[in-house]
mmCIF file as Biopython writes it, N, C-alpha, C and O atoms, coordinates in Angstrom:
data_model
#
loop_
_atom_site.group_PDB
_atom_site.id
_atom_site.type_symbol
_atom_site.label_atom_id
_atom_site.label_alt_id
_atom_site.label_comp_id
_atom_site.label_asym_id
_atom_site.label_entity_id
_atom_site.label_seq_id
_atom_site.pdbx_PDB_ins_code
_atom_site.Cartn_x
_atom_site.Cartn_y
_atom_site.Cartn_z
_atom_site.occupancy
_atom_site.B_iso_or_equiv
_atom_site.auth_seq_id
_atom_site.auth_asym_id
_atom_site.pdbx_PDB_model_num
ATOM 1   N N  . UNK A ? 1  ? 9.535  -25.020 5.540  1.0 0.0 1  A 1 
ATOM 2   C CA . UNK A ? 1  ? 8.183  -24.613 5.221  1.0 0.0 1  A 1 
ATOM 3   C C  . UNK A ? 1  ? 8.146  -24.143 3.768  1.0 0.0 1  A 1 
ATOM 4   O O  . UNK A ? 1  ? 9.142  -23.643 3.245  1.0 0.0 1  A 1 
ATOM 5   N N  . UNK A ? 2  ? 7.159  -24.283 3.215  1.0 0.0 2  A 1 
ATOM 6   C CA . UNK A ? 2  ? 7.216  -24.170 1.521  1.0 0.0 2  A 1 
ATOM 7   C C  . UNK A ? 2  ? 6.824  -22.595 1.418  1.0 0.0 2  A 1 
ATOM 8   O O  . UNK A ? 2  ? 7.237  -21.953 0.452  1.0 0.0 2  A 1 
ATOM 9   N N  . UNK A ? 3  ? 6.032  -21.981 2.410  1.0 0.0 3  A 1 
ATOM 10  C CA . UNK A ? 3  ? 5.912  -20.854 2.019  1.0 0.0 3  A 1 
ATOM 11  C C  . UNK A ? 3  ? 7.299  -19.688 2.631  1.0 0.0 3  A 1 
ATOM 12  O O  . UNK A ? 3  ? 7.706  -19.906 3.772  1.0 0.0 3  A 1 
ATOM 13  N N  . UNK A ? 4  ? 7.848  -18.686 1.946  1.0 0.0 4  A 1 
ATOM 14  C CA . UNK A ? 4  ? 8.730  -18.264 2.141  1.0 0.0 4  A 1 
ATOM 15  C C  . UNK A ? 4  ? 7.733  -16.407 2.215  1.0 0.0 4  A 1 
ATOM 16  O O  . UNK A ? 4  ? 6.675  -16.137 1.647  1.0 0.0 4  A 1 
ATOM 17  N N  . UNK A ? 5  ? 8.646  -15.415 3.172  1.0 0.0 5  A 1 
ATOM 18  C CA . UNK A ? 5  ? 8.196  -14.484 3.127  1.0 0.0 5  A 1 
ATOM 19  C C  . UNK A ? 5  ? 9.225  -13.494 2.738  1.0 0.0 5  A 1 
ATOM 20  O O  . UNK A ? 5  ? 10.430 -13.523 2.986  1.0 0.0 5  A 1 
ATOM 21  N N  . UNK A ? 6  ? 8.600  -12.691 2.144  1.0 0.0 6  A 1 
ATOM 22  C CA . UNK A ? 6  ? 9.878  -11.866 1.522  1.0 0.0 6  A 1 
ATOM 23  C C  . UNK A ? 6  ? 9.332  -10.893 1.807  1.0 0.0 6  A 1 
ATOM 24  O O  . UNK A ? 6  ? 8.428  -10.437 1.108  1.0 0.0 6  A 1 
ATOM 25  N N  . UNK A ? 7  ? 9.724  -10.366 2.843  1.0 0.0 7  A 1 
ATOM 26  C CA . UNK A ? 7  ? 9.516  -8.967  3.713  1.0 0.0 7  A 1 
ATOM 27  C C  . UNK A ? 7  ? 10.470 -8.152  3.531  1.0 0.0 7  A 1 
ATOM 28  O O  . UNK A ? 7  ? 10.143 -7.023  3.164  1.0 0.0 7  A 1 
ATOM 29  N N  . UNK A ? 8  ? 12.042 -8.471  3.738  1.0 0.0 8  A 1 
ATOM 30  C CA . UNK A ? 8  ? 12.966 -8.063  3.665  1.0 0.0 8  A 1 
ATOM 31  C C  . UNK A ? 8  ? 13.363 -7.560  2.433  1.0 0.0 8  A 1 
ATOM 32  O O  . UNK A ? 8  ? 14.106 -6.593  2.271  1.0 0.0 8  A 1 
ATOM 33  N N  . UNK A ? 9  ? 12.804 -8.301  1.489  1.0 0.0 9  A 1 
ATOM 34  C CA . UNK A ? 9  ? 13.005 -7.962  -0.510 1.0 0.0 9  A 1 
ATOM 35  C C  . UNK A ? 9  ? 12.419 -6.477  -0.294 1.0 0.0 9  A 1 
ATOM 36  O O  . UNK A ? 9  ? 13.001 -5.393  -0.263 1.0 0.0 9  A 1 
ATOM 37  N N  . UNK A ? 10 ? 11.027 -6.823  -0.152 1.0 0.0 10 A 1 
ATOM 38  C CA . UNK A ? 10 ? 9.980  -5.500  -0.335 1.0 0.0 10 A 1 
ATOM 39  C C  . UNK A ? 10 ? 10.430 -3.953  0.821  1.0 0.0 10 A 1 
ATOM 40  O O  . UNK A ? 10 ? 10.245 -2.747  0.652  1.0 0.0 10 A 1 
ATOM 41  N N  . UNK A ? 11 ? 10.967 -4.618  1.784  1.0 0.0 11 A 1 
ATOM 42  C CA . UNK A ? 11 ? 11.723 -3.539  2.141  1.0 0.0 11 A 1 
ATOM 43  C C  . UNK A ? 11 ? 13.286 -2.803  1.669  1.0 0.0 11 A 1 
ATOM 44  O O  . UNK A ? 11 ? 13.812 -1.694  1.759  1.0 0.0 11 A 1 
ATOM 45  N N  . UNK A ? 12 ? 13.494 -3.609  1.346  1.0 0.0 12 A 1 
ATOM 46  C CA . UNK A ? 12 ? 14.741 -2.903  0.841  1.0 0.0 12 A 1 
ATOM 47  C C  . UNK A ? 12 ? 14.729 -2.730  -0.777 1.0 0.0 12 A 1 
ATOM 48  O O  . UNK A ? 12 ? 15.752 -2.289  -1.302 1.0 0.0 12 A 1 
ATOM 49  N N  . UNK A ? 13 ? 13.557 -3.077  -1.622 1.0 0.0 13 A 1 
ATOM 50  C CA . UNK A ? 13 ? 13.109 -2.216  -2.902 1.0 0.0 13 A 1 
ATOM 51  C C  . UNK A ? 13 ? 12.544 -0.835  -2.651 1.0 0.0 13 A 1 
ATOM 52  O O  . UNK A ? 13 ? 12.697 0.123   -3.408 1.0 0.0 13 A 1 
ATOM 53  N N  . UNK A ? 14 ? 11.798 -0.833  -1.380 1.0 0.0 14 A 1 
ATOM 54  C CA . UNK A ? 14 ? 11.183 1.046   -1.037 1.0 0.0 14 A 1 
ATOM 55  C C  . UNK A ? 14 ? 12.209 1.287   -0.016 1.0 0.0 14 A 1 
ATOM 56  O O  . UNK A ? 14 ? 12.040 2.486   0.205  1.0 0.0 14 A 1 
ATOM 57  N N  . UNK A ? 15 ? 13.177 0.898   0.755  1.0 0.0 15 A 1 
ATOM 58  C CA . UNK A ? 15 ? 14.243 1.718   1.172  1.0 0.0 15 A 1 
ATOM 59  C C  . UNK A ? 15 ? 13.024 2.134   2.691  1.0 0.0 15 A 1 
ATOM 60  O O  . UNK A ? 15 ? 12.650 3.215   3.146  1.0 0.0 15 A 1 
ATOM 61  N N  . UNK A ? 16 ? 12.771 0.934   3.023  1.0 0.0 16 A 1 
ATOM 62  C CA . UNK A ? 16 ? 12.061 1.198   4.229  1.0 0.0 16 A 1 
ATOM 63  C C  . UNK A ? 16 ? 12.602 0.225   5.596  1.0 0.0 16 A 1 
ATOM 64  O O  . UNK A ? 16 ? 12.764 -0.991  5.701  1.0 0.0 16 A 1 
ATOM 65  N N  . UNK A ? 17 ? 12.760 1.160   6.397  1.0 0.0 17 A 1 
ATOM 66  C CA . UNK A ? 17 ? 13.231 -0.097  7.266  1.0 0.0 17 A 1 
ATOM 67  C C  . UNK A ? 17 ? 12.033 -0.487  8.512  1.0 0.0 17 A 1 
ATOM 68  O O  . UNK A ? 17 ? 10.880 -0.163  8.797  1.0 0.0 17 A 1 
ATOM 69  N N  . UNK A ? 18 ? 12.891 -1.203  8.924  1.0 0.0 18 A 1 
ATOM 70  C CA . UNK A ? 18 ? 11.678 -2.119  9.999  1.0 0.0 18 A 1 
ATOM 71  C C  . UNK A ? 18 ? 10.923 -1.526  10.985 1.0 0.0 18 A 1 
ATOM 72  O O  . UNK A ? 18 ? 9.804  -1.841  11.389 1.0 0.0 18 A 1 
ATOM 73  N N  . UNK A ? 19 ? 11.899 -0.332  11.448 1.0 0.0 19 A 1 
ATOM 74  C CA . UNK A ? 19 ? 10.757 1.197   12.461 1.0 0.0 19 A 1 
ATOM 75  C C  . UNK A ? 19 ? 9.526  1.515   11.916 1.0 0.0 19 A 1 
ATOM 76  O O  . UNK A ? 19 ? 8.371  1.333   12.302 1.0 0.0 19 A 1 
ATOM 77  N N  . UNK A ? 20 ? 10.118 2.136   10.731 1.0 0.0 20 A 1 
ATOM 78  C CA . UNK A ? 20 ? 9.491  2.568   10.375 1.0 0.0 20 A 1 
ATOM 79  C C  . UNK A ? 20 ? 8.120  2.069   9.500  1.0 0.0 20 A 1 
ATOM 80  O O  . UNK A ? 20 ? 7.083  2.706   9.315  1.0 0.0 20 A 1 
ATOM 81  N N  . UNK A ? 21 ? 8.458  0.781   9.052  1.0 0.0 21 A 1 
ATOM 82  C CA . UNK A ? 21 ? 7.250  -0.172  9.135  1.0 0.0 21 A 1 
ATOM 83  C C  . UNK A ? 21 ? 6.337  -0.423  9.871  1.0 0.0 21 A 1 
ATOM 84  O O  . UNK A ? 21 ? 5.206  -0.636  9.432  1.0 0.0 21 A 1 
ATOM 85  N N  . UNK A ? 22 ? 6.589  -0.449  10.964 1.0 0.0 22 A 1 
ATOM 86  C CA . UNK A ? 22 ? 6.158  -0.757  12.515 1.0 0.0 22 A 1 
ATOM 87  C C  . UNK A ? 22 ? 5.418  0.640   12.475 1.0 0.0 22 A 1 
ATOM 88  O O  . UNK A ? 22 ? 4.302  0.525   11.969 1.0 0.0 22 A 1 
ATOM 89  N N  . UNK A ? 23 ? 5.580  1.304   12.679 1.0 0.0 23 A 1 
ATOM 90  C CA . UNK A ? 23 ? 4.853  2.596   12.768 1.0 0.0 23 A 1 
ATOM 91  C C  . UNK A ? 23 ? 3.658  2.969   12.149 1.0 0.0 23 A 1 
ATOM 92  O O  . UNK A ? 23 ? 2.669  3.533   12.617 1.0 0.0 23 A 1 
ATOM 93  N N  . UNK A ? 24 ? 4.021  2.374   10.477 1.0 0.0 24 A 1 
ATOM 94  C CA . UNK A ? 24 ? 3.096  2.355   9.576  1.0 0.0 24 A 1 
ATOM 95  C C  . UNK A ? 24 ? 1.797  1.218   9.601  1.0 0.0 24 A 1 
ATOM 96  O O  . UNK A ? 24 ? 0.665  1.494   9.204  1.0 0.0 24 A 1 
ATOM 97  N N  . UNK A ? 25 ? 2.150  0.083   10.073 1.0 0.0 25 A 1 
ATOM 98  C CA . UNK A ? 25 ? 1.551  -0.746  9.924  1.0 0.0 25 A 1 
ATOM 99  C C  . UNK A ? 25 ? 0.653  -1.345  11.722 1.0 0.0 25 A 1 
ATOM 100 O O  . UNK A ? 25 ? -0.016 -2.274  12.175 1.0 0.0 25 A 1 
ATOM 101 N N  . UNK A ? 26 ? 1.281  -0.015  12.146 1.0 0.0 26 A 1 
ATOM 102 C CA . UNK A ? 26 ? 0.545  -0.660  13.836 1.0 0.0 26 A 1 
ATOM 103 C C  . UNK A ? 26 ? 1.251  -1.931  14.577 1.0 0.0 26 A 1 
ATOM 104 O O  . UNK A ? 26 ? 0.777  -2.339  15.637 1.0 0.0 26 A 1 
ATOM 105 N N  . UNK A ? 27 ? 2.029  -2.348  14.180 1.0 0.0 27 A 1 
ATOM 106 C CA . UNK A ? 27 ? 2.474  -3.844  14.376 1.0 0.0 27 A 1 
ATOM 107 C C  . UNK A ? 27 ? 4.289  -3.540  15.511 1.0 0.0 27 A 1 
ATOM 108 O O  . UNK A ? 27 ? 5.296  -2.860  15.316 1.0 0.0 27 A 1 
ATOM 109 N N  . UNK A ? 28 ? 3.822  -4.502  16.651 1.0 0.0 28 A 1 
ATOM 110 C CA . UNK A ? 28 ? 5.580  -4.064  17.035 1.0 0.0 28 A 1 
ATOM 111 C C  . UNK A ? 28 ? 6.474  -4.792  16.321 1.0 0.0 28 A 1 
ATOM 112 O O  . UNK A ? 28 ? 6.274  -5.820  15.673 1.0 0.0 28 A 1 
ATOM 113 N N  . UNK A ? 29 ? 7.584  -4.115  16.506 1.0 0.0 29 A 1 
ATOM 114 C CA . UNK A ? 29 ? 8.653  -4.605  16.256 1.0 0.0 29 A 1 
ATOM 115 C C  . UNK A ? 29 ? 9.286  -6.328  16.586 1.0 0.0 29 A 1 
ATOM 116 O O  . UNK A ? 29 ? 10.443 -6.700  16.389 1.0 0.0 29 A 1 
ATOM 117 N N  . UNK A ? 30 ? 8.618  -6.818  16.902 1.0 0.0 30 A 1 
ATOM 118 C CA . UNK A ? 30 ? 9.010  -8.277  17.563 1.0 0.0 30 A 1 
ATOM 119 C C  . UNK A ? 30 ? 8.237  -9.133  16.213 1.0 0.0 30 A 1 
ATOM 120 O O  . UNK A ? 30 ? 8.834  -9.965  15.530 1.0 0.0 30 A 1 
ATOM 121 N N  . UNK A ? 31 ? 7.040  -8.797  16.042 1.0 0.0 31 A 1 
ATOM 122 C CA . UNK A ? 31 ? 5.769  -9.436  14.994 1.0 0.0 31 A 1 
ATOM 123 C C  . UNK A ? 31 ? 6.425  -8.477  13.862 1.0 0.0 31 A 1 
ATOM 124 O O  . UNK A ? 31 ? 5.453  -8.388  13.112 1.0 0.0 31 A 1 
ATOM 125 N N  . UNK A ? 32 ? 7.037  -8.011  13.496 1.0 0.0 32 A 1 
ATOM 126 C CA . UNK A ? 32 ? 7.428  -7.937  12.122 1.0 0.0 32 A 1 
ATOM 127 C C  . UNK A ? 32 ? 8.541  -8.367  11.704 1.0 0.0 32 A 1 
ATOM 128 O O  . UNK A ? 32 ? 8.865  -8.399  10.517 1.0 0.0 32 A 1 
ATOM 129 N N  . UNK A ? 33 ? 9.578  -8.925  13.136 1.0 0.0 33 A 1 
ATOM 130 C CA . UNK A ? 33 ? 10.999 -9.094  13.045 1.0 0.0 33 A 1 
ATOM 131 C C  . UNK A ? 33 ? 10.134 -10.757 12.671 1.0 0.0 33 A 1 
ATOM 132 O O  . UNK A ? 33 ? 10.144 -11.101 11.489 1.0 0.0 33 A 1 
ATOM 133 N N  . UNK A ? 34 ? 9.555  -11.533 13.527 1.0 0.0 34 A 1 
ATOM 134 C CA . UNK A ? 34 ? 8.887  -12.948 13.579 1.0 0.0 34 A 1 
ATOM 135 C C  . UNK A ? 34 ? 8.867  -13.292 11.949 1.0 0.0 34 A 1 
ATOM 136 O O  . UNK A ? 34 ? 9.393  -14.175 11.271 1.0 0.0 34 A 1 
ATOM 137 N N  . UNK A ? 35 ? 8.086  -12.270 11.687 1.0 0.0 35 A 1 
ATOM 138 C CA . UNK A ? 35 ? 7.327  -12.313 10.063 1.0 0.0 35 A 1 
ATOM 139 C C  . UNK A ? 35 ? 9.010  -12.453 8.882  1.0 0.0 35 A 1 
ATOM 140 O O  . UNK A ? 35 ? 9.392  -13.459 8.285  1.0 0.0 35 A 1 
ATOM 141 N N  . UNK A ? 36 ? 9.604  -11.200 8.907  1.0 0.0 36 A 1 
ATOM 142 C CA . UNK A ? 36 ? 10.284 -10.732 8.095  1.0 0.0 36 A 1 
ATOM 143 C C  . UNK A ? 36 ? 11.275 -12.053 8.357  1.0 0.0 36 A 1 
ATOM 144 O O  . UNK A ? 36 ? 11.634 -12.510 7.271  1.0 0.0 36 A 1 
ATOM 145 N N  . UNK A ? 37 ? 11.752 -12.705 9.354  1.0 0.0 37 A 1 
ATOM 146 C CA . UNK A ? 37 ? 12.635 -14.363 9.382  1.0 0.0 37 A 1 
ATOM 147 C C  . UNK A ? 37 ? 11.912 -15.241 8.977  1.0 0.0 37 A 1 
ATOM 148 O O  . UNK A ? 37 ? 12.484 -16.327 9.064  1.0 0.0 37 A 1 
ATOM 149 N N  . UNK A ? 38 ? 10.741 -15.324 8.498  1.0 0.0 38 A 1 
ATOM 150 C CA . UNK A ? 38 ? 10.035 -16.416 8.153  1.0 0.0 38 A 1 
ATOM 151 C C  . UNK A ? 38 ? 9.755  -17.413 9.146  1.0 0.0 38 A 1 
ATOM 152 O O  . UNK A ? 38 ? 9.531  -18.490 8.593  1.0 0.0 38 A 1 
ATOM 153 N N  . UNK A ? 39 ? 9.661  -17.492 10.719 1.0 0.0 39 A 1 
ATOM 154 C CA . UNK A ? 39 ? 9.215  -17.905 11.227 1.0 0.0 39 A 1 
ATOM 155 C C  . UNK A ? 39 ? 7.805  -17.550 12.000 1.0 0.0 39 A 1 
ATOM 156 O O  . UNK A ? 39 ? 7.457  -18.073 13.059 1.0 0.0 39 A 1 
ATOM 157 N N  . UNK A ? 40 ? 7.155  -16.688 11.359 1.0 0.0 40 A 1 
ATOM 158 C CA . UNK A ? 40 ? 5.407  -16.688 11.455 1.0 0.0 40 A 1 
ATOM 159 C C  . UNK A ? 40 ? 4.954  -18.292 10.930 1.0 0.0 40 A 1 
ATOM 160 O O  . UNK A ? 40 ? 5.495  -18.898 10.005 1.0 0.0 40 A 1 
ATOM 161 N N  . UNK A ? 41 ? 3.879  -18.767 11.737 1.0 0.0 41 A 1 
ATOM 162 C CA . UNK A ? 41 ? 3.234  -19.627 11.647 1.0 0.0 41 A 1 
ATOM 163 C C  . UNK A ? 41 ? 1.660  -19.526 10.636 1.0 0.0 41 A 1 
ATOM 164 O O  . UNK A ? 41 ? 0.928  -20.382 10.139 1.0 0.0 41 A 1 
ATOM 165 N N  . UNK A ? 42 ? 1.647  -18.043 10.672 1.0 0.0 42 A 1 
ATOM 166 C CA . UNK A ? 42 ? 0.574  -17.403 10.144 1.0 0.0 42 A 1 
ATOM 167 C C  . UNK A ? 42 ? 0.262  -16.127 10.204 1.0 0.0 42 A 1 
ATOM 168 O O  . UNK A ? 42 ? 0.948  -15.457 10.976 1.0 0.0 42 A 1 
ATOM 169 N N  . UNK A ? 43 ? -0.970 -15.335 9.334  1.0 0.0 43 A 1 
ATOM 170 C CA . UNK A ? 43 ? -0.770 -13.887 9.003  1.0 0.0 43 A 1 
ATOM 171 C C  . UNK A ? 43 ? -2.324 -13.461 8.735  1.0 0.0 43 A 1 
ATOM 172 O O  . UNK A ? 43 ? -3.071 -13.986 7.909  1.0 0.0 43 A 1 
ATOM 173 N N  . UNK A ? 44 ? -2.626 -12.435 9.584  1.0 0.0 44 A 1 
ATOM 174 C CA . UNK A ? 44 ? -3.709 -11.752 9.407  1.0 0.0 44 A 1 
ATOM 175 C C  . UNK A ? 44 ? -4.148 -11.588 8.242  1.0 0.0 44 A 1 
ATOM 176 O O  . UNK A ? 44 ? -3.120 -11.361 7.604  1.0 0.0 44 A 1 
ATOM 177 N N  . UNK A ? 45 ? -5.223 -11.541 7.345  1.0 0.0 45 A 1 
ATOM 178 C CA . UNK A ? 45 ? -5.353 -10.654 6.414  1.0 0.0 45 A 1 
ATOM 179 C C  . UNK A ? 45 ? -5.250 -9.234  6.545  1.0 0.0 45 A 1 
ATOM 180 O O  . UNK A ? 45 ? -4.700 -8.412  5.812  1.0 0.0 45 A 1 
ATOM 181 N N  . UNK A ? 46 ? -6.124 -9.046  8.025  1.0 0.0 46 A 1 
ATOM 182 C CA . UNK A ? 46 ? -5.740 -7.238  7.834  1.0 0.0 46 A 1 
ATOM 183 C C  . UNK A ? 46 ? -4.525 -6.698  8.205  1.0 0.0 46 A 1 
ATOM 184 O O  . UNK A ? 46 ? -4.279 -5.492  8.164  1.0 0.0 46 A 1 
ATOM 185 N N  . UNK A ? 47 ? -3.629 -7.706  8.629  1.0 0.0 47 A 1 
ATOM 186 C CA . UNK A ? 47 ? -2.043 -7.381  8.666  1.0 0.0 47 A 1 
ATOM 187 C C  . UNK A ? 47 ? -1.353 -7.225  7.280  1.0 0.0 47 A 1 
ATOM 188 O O  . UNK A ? 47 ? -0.513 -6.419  6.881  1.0 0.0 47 A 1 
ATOM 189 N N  . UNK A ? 48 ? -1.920 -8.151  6.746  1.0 0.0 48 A 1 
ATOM 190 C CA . UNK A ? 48 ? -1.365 -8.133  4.975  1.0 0.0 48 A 1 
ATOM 191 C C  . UNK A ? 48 ? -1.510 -7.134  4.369  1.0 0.0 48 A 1 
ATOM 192 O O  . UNK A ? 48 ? -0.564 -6.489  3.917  1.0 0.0 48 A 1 
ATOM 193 N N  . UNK A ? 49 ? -2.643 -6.837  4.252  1.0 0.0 49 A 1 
ATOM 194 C CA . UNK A ? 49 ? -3.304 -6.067  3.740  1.0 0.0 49 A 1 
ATOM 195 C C  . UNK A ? 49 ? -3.140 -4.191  4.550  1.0 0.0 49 A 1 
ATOM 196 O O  . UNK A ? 49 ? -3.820 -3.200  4.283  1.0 0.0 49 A 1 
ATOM 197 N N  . UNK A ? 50 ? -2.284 -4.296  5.287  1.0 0.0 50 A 1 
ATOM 198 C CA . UNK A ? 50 ? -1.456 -2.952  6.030  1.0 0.0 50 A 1 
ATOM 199 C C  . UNK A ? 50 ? -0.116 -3.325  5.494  1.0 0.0 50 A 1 
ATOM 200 O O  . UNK A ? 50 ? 0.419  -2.492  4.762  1.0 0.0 50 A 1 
ATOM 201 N N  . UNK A ? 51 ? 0.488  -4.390  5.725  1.0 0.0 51 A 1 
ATOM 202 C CA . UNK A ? 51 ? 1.885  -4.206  4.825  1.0 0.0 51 A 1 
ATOM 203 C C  . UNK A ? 51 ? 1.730  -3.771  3.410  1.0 0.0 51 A 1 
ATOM 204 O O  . UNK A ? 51 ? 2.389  -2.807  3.021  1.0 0.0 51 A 1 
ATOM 205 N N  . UNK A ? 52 ? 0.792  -4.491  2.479  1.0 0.0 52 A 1 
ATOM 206 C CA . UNK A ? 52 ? 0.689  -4.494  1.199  1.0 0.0 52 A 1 
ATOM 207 C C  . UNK A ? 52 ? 0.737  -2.968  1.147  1.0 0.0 52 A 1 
ATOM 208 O O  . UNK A ? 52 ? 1.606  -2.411  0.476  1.0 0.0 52 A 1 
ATOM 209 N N  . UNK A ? 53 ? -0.233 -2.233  1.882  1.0 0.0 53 A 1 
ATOM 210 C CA . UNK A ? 53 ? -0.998 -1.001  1.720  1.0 0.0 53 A 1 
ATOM 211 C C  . UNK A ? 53 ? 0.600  0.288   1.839  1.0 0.0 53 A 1 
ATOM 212 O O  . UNK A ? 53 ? 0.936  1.313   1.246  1.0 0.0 53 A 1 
ATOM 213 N N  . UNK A ? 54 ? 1.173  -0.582  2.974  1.0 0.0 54 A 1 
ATOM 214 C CA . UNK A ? 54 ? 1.993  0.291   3.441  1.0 0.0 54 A 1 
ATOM 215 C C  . UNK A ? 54 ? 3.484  0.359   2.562  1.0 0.0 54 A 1 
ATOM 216 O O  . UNK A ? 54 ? 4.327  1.255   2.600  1.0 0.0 54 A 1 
ATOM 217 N N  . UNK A ? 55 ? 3.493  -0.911  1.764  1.0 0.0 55 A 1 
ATOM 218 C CA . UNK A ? 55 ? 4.959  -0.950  0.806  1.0 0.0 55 A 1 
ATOM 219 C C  . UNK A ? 55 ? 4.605  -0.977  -0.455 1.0 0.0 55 A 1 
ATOM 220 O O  . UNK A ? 55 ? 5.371  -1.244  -1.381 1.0 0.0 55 A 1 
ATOM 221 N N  . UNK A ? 56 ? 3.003  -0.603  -0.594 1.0 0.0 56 A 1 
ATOM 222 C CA . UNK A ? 56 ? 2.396  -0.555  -1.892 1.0 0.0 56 A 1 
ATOM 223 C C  . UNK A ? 56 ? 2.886  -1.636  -3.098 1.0 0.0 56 A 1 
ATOM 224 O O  . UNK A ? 56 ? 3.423  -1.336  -4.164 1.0 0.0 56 A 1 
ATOM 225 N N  . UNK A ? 57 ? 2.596  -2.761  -2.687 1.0 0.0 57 A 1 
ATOM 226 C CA . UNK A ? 57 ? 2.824  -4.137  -3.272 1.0 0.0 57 A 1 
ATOM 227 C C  . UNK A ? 57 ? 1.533  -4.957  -3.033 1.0 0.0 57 A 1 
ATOM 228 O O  . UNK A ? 57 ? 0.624  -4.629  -2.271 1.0 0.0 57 A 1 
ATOM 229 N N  . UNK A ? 58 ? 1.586  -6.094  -3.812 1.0 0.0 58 A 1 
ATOM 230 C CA . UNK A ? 58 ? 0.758  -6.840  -3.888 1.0 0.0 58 A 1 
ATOM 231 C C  . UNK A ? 58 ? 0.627  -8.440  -2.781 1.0 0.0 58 A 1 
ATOM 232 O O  . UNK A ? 58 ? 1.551  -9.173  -3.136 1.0 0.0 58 A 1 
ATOM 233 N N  . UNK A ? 59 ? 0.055  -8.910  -1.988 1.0 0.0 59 A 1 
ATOM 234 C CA . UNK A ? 59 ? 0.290  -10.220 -1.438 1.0 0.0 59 A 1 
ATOM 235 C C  . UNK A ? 59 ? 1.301  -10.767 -2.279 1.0 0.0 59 A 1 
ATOM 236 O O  . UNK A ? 59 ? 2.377  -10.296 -1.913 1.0 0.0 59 A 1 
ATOM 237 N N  . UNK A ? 60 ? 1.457  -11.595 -3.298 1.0 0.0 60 A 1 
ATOM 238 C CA . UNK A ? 60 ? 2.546  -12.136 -3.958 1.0 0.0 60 A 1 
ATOM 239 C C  . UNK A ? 60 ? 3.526  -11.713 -3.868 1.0 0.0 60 A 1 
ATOM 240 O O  . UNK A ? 60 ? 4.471  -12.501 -3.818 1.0 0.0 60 A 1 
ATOM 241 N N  . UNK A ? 61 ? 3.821  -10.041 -3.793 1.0 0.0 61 A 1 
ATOM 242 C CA . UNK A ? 61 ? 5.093  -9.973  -3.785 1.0 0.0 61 A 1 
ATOM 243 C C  . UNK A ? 61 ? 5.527  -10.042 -2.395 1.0 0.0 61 A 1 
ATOM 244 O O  . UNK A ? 61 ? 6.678  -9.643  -2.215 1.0 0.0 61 A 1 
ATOM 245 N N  . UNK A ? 62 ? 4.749  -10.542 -1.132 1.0 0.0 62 A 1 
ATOM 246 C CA . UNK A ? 62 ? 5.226  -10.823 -0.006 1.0 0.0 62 A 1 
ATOM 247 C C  . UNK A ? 62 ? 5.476  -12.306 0.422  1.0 0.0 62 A 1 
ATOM 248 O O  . UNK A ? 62 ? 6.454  -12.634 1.095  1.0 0.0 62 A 1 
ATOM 249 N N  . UNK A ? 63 ? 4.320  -13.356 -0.110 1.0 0.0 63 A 1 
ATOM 250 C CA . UNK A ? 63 ? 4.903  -14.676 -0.243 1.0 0.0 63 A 1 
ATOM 251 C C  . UNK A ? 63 ? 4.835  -15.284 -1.525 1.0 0.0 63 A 1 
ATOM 252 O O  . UNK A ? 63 ? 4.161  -15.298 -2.555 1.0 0.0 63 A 1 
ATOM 253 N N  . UNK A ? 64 ? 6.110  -15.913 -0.849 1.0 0.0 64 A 1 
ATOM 254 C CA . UNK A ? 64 ? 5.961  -17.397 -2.254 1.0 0.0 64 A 1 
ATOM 255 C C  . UNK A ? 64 ? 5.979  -18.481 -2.383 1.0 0.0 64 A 1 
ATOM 256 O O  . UNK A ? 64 ? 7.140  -18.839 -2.183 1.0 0.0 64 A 1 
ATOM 257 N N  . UNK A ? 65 ? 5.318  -19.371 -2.632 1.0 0.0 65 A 1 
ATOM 258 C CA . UNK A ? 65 ? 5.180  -21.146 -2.656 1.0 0.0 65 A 1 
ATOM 259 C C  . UNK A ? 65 ? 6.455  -21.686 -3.076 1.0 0.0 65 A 1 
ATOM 260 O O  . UNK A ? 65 ? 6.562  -21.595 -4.299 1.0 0.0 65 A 1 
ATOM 261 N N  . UNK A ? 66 ? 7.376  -22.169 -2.568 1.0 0.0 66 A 1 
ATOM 262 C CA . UNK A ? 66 ? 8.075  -23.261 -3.274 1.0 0.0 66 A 1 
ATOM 263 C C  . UNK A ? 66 ? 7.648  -24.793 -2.710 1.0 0.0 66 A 1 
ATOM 264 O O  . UNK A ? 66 ? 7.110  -25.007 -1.623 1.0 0.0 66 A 1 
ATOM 265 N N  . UNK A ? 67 ? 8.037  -25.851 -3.759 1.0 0.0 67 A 1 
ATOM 266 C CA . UNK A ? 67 ? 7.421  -27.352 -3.304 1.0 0.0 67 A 1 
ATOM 267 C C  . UNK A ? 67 ? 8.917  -27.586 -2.743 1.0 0.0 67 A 1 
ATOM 268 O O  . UNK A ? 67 ? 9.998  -27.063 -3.012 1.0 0.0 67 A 1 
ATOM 269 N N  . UNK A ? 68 ? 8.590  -28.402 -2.019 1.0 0.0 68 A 1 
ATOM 270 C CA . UNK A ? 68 ? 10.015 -28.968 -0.994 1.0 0.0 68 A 1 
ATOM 271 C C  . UNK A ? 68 ? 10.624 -30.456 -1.751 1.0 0.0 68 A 1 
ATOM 272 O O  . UNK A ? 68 ? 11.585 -31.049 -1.262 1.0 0.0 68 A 1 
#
């Protein structure tokens, strides 16, 4: 898939781990583990927009386009 998610980057630049994400962001632990492997098929905006909020980053710095 060309889009890649870098969940795992943005967590381990704020030294946050995946609980405690989950906590922050309302989301269980299964749908953030899904997300953070890059096998989400797709993504809320107002999910984004609770991660963004919650690791204080921007959409971009959660995905990125590469061409295959």
């Amino acid at each position: 898939m060309p889009i890649t998610v870098n969940l795992d980057v943005m967590m381990a630049k704020r030294k946050m781990s995946l609980n405690e994400l989950s906590g922050k962001v309302d989301l269980t632990l299964a749908n953030l583990s899904i997300l953070k492997t890059g096998k989400a098929k797709a993504i809320r905006f107002s999910t984004l927009e609770a991660i963004c909020k919650a690791l204080d980053c921007q959409p971009g710095d959660l995905l990125e386009y590469t061409s295959e």
